[in-house]
C-alpha positions in Angstrom: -10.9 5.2 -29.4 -10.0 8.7 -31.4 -7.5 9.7 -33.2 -6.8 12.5 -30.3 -7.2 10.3 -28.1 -4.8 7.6 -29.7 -2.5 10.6 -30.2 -2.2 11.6 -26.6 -1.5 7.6 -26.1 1.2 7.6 -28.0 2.9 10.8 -26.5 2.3 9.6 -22.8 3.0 6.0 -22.7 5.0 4.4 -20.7 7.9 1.9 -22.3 6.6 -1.5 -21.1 3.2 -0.7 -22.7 3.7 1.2 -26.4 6.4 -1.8 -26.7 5.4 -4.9 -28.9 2.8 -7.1 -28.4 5.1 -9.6 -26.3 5.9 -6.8 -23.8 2.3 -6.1 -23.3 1.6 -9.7 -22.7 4.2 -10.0 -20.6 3.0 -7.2 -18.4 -0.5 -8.6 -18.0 1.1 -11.9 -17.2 2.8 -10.0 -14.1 -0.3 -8.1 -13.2 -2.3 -11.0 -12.9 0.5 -13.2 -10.8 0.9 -10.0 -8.7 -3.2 -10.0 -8.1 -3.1 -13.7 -7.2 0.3 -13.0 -4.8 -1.6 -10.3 -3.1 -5.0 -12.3 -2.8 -3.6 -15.3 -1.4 -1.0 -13.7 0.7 -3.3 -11.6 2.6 -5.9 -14.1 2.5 -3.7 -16.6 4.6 -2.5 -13.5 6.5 -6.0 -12.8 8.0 -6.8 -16.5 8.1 -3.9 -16.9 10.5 -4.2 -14.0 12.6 -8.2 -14.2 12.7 -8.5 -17.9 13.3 -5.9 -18.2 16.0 -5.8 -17.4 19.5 -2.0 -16.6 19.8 -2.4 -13.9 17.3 -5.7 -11.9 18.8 -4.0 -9.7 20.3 -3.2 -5.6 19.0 -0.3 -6.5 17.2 -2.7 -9.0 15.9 -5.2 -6.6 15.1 -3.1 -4.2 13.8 -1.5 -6.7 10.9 -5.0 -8.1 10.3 -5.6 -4.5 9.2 -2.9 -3.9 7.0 -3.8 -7.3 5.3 -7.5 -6.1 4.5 -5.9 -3.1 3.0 -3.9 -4.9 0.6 -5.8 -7.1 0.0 -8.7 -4.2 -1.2 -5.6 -3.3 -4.0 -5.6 -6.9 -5.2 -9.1 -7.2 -5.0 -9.5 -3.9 -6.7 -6.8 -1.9 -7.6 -4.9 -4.4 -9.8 -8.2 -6.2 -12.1 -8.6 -2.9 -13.1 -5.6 -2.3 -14.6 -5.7 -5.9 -16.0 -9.0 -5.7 -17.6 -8.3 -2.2 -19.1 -5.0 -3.6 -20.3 -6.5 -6.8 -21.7 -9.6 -4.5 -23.3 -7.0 -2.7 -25.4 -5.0 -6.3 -26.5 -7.9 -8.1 -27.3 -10.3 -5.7 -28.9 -7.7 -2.7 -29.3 -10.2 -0.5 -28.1 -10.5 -0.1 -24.5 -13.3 0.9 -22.6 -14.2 5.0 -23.1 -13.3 6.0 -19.6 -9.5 4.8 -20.8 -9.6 8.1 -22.7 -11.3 10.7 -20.3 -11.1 11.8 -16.9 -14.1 11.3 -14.1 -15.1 14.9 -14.2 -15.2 14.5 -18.7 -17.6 11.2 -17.9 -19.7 13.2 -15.4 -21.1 15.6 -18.2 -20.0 17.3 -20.9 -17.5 19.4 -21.5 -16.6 21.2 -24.5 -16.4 18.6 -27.0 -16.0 15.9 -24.8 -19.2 13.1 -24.7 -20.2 11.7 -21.4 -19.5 8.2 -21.4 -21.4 7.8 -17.9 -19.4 6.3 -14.4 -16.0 6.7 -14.3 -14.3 3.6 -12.2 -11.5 5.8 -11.4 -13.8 7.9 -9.0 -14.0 4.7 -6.5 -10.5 3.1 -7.4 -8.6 6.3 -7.1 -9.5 7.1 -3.8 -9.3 3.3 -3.2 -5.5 2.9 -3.5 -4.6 6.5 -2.4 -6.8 5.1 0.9 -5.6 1.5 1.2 -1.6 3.4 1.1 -2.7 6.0 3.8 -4.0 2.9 5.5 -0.6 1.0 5.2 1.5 3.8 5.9 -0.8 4.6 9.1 -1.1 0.9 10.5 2.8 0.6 10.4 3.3 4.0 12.5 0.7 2.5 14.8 2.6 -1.2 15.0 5.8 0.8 15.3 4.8 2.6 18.3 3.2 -0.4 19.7 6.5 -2.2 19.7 8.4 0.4 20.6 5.6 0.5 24.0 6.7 -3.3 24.7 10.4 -2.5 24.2 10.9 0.7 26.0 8.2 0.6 28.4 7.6 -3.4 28.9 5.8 -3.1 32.1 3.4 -0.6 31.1 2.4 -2.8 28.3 -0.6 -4.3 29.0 -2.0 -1.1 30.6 -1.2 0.9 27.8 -1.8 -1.1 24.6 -5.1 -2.6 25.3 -7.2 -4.1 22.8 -10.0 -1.5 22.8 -7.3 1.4 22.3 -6.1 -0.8 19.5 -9.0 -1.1 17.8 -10.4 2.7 18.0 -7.0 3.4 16.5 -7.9 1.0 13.7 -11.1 2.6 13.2 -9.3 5.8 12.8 -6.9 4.7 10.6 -9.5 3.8 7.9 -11.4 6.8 8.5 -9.1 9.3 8.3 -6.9 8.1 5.3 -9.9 8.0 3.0 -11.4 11.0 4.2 -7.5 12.2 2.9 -8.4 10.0 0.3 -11.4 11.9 -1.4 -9.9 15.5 -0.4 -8.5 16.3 -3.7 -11.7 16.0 -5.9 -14.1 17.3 -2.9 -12.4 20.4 -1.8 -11.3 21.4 -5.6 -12.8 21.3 -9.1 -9.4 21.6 -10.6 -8.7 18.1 -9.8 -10.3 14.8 -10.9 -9.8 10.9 -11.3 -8.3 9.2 -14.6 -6.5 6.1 -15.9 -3.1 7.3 -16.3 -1.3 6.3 -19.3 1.9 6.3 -18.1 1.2 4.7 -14.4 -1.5 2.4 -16.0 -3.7 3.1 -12.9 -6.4 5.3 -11.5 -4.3 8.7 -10.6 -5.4 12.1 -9.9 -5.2 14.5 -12.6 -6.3 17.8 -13.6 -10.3 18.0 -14.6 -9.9 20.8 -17.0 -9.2 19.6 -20.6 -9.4 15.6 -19.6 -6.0 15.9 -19.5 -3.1 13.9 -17.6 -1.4 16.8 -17.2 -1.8 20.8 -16.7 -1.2 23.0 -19.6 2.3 24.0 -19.7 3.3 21.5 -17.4 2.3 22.7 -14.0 -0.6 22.4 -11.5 -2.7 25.0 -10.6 -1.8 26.7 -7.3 -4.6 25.3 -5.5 -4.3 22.1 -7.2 -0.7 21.3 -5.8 -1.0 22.4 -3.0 -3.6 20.0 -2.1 -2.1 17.4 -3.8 0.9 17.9 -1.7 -0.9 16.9 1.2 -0.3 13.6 0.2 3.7 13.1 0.6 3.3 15.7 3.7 1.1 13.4 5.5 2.9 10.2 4.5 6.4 11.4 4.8 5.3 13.1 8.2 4.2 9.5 9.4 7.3 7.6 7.6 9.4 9.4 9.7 8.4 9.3 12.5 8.3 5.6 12.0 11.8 5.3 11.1 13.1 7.4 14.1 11.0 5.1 16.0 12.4 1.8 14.9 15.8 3.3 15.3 15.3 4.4 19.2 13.7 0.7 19.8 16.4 -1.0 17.4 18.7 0.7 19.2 17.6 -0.5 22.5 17.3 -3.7 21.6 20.8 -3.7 20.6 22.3 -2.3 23.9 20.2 -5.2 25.9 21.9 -7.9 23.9 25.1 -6.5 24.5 23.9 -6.6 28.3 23.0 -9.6 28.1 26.0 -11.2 27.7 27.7 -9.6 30.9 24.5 -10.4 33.2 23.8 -13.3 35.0 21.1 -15.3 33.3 18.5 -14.7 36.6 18.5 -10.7 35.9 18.4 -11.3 32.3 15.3 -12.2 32.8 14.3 -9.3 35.0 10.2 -8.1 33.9 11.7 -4.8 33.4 13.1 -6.0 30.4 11.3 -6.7 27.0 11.2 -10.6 26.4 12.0 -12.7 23.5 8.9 -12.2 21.5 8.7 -8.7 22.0 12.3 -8.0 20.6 12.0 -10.9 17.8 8.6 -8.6 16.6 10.2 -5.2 17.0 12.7 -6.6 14.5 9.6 -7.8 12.3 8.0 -4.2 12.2 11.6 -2.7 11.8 11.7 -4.9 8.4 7.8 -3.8 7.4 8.9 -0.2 7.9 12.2 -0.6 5.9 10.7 -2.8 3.4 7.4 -0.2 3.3 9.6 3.3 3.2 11.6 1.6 0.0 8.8 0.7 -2.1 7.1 4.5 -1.1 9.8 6.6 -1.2 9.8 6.4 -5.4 6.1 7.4 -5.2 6.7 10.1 -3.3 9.3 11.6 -5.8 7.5 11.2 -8.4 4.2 13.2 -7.0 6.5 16.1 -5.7 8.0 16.2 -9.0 5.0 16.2 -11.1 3.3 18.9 -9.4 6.3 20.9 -9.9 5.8 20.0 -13.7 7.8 17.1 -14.5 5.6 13.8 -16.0 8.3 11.3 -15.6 6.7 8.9 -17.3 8.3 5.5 -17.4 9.0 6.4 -13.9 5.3 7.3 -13.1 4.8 3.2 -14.3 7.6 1.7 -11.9 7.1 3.8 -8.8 3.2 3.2 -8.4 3.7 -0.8 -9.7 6.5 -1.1 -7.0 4.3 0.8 -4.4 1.4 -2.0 -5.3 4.0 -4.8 -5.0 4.3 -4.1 -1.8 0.9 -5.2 -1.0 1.9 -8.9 -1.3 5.0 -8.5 0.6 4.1 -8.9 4.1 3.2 -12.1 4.1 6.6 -13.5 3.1 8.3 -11.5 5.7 5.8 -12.4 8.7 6.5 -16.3 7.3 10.1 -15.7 6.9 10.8 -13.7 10.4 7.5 -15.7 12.7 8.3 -19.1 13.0 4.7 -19.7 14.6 3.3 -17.9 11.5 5.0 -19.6 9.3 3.9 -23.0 10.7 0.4 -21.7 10.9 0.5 -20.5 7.3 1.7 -24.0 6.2 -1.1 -25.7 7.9 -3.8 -23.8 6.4 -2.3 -24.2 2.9 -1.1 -28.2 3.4 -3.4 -29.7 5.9 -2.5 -32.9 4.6 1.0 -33.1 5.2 0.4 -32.0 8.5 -2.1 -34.8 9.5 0.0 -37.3 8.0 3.2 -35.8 10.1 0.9 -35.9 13.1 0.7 -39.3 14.1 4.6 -39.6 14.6 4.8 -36.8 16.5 
């Protein structure tokens, strides 16, 4: 590493990693339990969902998809970080591409030496994607539930599997073509590991640096960096207004229920059981989704306005990857037969024993 580049380092670090050793380690410790939350999580997630009959259905499809994209940021994302992280403990050097941006290891410029790929330029876009991804899947699940809740006889007409699964296929595509807009459609922009974040972040390509020189982006830059909290903020809401109208609905059929006789309770123009038990499931997706966003989104609004934010930079984007191995515990803690699926797959043992006496 060079002086200028230990120099910029030491200026742009975030607390938890220019603190002592201990703090370091302790950091990796969490990055590696978080990789090995989010693999296994999403692991059983798809195992469930793919290997059981009850759960192939677009709901079904539709989770199985948000679990393939977090699991891509455990699988990814997150060793990155680690081995980077562990690079600089262990050797305290870390690898060259620590130091310069994607466009500074594509050739040279200036000064700068090309140090060959960059594994930002596939990581970046990666978790930028996989978010998209997230962010798009729940919209989708919201509106599917809200279908089944509003609309419960038009159900199976509307929400069909093939529908469901173009929709998928749509999903992926667009959000990483939105993925790799940035550093196609301007040269302003490239791929780096962010000191501050300790992840693969668009920066600026001029100069190698994390940030723009006095503090701002480019015109052109921002503005197609801003496409980013646009598109996901556009989709966020309109997944929380959503939820609301179909939370709201559910509510006022409770409240029904209690004054109706129990034979036009169960009337098939109203949503059944399951439907309203997984409305309530995507509602807590979408809550638990928009909370661990919303900091992200700040903070990229704010720094193309100028403002680096830097210990925030590190706890917004860890608290956005987080959420990639939180899904599981809510699907196990709200879907009984989920749960009960998971905990086969994981203790097939206990459940063979338990079987006889059953």
């Amino acid at each position: 590493m060079s002086e200028a580049a230990a120099a910029l380092d030491a200026a742009h670090c975030a607390a938890c990693c220019c603190a002592p050793t201990s703090s370091k380690i302790l950091m990796v410790v969490f990055l590696v339990l978080l990789t090995l939350a989010i693999l296994l999580g999403n692991l059983v997630t798809l195992a469930v969902v793919l290997g059981t009959k009850h759960f192939h259905t677009p709901q079904g499809y539709l989770k199985a998809s948000l679990a393939a994209a977090d699991l891509a940021v455990g699988a990814l994302v997150v060793p990155l970080t680690v081995y980077a992280e562990v690079s600089l403990m262990v050797r305290d050097a870390a690898p060259d591409w620590v130091w310069h941006n994607s466009q500074a290891t594509a050739g040279t410029t200036g000064t700068t030496r090309a140090t060959g790929f960059h594994p930002c330029t596939v990581i970046g876009p990666v978790f930028a994607g996989c978010t998209l991804v997230s962010i798009s899947t729940i919209f989708l699940l919201t509106v599917e539930r809200s279908i089944a809740v509003l609309r419960p006889l038009h159900k199976e007409s509307v929400i069909t599997r093939r529908r469901t699964t173009v929709l998928i296929a749509s999903s992926w595509v667009g959000s990483f073509l939105l993925a790799v807009c940035p550093v196609v459609f301007s040269d302003e922009i490239a791929l780096e590991y962010n000191s501050c974040s300790r992840m693969c972040n668009y920066a600026l390509g001029s100069g190698g640096g994390a940030t723009a020189v006095g503090g701002e982006f480019p015109s052109r830059a921002w503005k197609i960096l801003l496409l980013f909290p646009a598109f996901d903020f556009t989709l966020l809401g309109g997944t929380v207004v959503i939820n609301v109208i179909s939370l709201s609905t559910i509510r006022r059929y409770s409240k029904r229920r209690k004054h109706l006789a129990e034979s036009e309770c169960q009337s098939a123009s109203k949503p059944t059981f399951s439907d309203i038990k997984a409305a309530k499931i995507i509602g807590t997706l979408t809550l638990v989704f928009t909370v661990s966003f919303t900091p992200i989104a700040v903070f990229v609004v704010g720094n193309v306005l100028g403002n680096e934010w830097c210990n925030f930079s590190f706890f917004s984007f860890w608290i956005l990857a987080s959420n990639s191995g939180l899904n599981v515990i809510i699907y196990s803690v709200r879907d009984h037969k989920f749960r009960m699926r998971a905990q086969k797959l994981l203790f097939p043992c206990s459940f063979s024993k338990s079987a006889p006496n059953t």
